[in-house]
C-alpha positions as CSV (number, residue, x, y, z in Angstrom):
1,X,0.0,0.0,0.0
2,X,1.2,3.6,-0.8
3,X,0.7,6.3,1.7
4,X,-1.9,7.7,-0.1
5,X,-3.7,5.0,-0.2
6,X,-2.9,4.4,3.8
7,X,-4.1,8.3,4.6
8,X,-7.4,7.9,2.5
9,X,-8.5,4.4,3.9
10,X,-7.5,6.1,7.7
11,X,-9.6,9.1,6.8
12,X,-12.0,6.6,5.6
13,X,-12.0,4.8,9.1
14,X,-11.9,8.3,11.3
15,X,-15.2,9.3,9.4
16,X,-17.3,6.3,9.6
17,X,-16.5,6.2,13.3
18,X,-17.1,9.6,14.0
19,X,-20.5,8.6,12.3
20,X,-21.5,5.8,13.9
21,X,-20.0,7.4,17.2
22,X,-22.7,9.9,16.6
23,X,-21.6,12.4,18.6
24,X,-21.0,15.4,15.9
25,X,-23.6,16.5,13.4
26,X,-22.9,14.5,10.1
27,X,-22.2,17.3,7.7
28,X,-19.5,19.1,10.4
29,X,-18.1,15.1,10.0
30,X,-17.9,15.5,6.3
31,X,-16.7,18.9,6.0
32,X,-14.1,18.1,8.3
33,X,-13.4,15.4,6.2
34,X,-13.1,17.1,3.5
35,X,-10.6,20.1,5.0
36,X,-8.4,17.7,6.3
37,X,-8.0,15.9,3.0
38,X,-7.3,19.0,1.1
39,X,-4.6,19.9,4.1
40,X,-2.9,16.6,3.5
41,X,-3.3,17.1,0.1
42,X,-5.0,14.1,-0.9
43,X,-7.8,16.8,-2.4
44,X,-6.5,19.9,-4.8
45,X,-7.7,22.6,-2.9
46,X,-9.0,24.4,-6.5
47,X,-11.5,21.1,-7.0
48,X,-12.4,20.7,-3.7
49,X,-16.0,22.4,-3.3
50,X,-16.6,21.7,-7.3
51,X,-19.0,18.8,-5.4
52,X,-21.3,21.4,-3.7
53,X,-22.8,23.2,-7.1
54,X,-24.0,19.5,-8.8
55,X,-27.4,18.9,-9.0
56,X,-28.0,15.8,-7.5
57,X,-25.8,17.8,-4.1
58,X,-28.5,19.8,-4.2
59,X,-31.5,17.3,-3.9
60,X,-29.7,15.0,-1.4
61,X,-29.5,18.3,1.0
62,X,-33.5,19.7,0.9
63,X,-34.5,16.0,0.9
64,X,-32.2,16.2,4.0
65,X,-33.7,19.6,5.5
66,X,-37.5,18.6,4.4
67,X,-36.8,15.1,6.1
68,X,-35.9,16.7,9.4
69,X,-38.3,19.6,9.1
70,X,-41.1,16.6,8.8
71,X,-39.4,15.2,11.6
72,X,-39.2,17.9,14.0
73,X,-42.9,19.1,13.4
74,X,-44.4,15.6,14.4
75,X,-45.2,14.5,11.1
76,X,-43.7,11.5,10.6
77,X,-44.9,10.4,14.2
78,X,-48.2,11.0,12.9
79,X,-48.2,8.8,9.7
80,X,-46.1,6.1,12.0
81,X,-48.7,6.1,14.2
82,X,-51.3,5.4,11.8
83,X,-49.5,2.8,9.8
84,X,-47.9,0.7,12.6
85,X,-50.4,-1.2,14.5
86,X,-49.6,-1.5,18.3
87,X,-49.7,-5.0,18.8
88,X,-47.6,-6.6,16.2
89,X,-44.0,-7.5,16.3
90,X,-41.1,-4.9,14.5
91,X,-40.4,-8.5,12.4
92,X,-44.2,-9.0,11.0
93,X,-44.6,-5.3,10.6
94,X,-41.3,-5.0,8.1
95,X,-42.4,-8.4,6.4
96,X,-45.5,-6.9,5.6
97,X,-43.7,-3.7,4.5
98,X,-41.8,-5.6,2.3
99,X,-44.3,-7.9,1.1
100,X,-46.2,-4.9,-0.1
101,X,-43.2,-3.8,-1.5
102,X,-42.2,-6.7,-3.6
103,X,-45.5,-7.2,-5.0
104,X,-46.0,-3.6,-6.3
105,X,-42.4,-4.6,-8.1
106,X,-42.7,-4.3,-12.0
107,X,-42.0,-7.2,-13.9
């Protein structure tokens, strides 16, 4: 392995901890990320925020920002309460989920 390669799979493992840690927001994870591989210079520092003006950027961050808004404003409580019935088990529900799911699958 080249030290590139060692420094990018080590950035790789610092991320997904801090991630799954759960401890800092996920997009002060990434941006952190993202400084520290332009410091080390595994990112040219002239490419490194081309990522932030594509489209699909974009979508992934309102679906992001509508996802939490629905969250924070009860929302999806509401339409989890009315779909999950109280007395059946997590396992039946998500079969059923995914029974539905795969029969609504084009052929």
């Amino acid at each position: 392995m080249t030290e590139d390669q060692i420094i990018l799979f080590t950035r790789f493992a610092l991320v997904f901890g801090a991630l799954i840690w759960g401890r800092w927001r996920c997009d002060l994870v990434a941006f952190t990320a993202l400084l520290a591989g332009v410091v080390l210079g595994g990112v040219p520092a002239k490419s490194a925020f081309e990522g932030f003006g594509h489209p699909a950027t974009l979508v992934a961050a309102l679906v992001l920002v509508v996802s939490a808004g629905l969250t924070r404003a009860g929302v999806v409580m509401l339409i989890t309460r009315r779909f999950v019935a109280a007395g059946r088990f997590l396992g039946s529900h998500i079969a059923s989920w995914a029974r539905s799911a795969a029969s609504s699958r084009p052929s």
